[in-house]
N, C-alpha and C positions, 0 to 999 in steps of 0.2 A: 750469257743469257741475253737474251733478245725482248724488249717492254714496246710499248704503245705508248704508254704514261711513264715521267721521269719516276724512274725507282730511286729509292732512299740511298743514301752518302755513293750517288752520281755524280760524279766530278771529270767532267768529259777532259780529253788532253787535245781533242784535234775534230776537224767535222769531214764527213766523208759523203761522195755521191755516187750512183749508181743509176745504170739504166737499163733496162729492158729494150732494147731493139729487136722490136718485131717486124718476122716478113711472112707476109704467105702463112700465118698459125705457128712459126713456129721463132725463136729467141737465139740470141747469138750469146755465145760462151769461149771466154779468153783463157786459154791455158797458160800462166803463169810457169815462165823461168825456174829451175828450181834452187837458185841463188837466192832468190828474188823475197820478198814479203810475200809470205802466205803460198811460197812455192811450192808446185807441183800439182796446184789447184786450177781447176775450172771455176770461174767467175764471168761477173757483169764487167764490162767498160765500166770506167772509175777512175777513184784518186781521192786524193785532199784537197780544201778547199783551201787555195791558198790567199796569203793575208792580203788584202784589196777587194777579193772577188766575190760577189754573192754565191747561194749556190746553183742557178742557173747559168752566170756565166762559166762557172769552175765544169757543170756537166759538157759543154760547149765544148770547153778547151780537151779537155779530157779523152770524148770522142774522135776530137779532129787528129788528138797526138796519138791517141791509142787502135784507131782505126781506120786511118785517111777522111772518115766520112765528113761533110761540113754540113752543121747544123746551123739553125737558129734559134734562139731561146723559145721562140714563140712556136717551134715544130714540137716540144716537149712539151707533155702531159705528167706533172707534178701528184705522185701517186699519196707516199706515205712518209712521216716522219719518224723513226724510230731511234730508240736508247738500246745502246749498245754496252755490256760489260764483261769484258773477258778478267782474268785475274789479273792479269799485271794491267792493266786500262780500262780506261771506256772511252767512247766516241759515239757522237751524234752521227745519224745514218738517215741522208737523202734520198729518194728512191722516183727515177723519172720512168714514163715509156715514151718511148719514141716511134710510132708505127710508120714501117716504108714501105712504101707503092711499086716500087724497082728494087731488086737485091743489087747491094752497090757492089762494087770491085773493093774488098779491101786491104790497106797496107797497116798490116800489123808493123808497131812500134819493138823490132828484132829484141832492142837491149832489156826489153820486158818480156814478150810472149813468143812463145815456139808456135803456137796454133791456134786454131777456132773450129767452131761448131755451130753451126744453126741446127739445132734441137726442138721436140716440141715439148712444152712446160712441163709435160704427165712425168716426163722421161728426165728431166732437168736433175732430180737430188737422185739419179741411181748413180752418183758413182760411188766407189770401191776403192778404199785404198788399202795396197797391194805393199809387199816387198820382195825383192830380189834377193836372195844370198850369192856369194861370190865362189867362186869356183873351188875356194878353200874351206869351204865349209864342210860341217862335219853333216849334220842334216839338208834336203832337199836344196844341195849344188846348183847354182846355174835354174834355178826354178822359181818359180812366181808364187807366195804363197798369202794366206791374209796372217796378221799378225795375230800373237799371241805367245803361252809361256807354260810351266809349271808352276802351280801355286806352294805358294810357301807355308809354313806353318801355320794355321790357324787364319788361314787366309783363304774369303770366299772368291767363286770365282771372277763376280765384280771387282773384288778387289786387284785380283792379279790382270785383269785387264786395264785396269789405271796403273798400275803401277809399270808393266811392262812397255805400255804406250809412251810414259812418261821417262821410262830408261833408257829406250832406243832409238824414240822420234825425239823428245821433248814434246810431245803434242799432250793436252788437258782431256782428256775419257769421259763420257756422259754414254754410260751404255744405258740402252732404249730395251732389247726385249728378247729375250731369250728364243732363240731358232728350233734349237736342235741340241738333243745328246746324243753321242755315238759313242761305242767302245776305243779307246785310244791305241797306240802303237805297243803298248807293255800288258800283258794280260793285267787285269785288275784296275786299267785304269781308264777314266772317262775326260771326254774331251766336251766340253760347254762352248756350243757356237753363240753369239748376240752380235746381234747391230747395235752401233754405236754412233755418237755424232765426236766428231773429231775436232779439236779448234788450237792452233797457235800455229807455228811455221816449223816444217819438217826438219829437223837438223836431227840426222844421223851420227850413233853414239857410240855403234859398235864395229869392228871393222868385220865381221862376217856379214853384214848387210849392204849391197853395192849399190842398191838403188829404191827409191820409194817413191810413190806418189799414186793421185788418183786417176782412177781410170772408167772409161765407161761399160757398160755389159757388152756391147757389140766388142771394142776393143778386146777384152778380156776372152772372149770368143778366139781369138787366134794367137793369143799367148800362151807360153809353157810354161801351163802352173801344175803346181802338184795337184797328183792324181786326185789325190784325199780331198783337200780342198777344190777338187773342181767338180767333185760329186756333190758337194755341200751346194755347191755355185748353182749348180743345174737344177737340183732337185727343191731348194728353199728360197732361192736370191733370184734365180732367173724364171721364174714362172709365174 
C-alpha cells in the first residue's frame, strides 16, 4: 500500500527515489533485468539512497548510472514524498521530475536494464503481465497467456487468484475488478477475468512456466498468445 501520511507501525528499512523524466509529453520507462529486484518490470530511473547522501544527490547519481544522462540537483523539481509498505517491508519514496528540452542519447546501465521507453503518462500503468509455458506443457505450449488457475474447494475466485499468483510468481494479488465472465474450456464451467495490481519480484515456481513478465499493449499486439486470452485482450483490456 502506497500513503501520503505515515501509516501506523511504519518502520521504513531503506529510502528510495524516483524520477519522472520528461520529454516532448511523454516519460521515460526502465525495463528491469529479470534477475534483478522487481524484474521484469517497467519503472522510473531510481535506486536507494545510500548512507552519506541526501536525496537529491542519491536522484543525481542514480540518473547518471542508470541512464548516461548528467544532471544537476538544481535541474530537479521535488514532487512527492510518500510511505511505502509491502508485506515483508516498507520504505520511504522520493519522487522528482526532471523536464528535458533535447531527448538525450541514452546508455542504459546493461547489468540492470534490457530497455526503455518514452511513453505518454495516460498509457504508463497499461502493462500486463503475461506468462509463457514451455514447450512441455500439457495446456497452451509455447503461447503467451495471462495467469490464472482452477479454484479449489470452497474457494472464491478472488481467492484462487492470490493464491495461484502467489504459487507460481511469489508475487502479493490485490485484485481491482471484475472484466468479464465467459464459458470455460469444460462444458459446465466459468472462467472469471479481473485486473489486478501485482507487487513483490517475479520468481518462477513451476517448471511448465518458461518465462514471465510485464508487457505493454502495443507489445502484446505481435505476441503469440492464446487465442482465448487474446479475445479477452481485445475486446475488454485493449479498447
Amino acid at each position: 500500500m502506497i500513503y501520503k501520511k505515515i501509516p501506523r507501525s511504519f518502520n521504513p528499512r531503506f529510502k528510495v527515489v524516483g524520477c519522472f523524466m520528461e520529454h516532448d509529453g511523454k516519460i521515460l520507462l526502465l525495463h528491469r533485468l529479470k534477475n534483478k529486484s522487481e524484474g521484469n518490470r517497467w519503472g522510473l530511473p531510481g535506486g536507494k539512497i545510500d548512507q552519506g547522501e541526501n536525496k537529491h544527490q542519491a536522484m543525481v547519481r542514480e540518473i547518471r548510472e542508470e541512464t548516461g544522462v548528467r544532471v544537476f540537483p538544481e535541474n530537479l523539481e521535488y514532487i512527492v514524498k510518500l510511505y511505502v509498505k509491502y508485506p515483508k517491508y516498507h520504505f520511504v519514496y522520493h519522487i522528482f521530475r526532471l523536464t528535458l528540452n533535447k531527448l538525450p542519447k541514452l546508455k542504459l546501465r546493461v547489468k540492470e536494464h534490457k530497455g526503455f521507453k518514452w511513453i505518454a503518462p495516460k498509457d504508463a500503468t497499461k502493462y500486463v503481465l503475461l506468462h509463457k509455458r514451455d514447450d512441455k506443457a500439457k495446456v497452451n505450449p509455447n503461447q503467451w497467456a495471462f495467469f490464472g488457475g482452477l479454484s479449489e474447494r470452497n474457494e472464491t475466485p478472488k481467492q484462487t487468484f492470490v493464491r495461484e499468483l502467489k504459487e507460481e510468481l511469489n508475487l502479493d494479488i490485490n485484485p481491482i475488478k471484475k472484466i468479464a465472465e465467459t464459458p470455460g474450456d469444460v462444458p459446465g464451467q466459468t472462467t472469471y477475468w479481473w485486473t489486478c495490481e501485482a507487487r513483490g519480484d517475479i520468481k518462477i515456481n513451476t517448471e511448465e512456466i518458461a518465462e514471465a513478465g510485464y508487457f505493454t499493449l502495443e507489445e502484446m499486439e505481435k505476441m503469440n498468445i492464446w487465442p482465448a486470452n487474446k479475445q479477452i485482450f481485445s475486446k475488454y483490456i485493449n479498447s
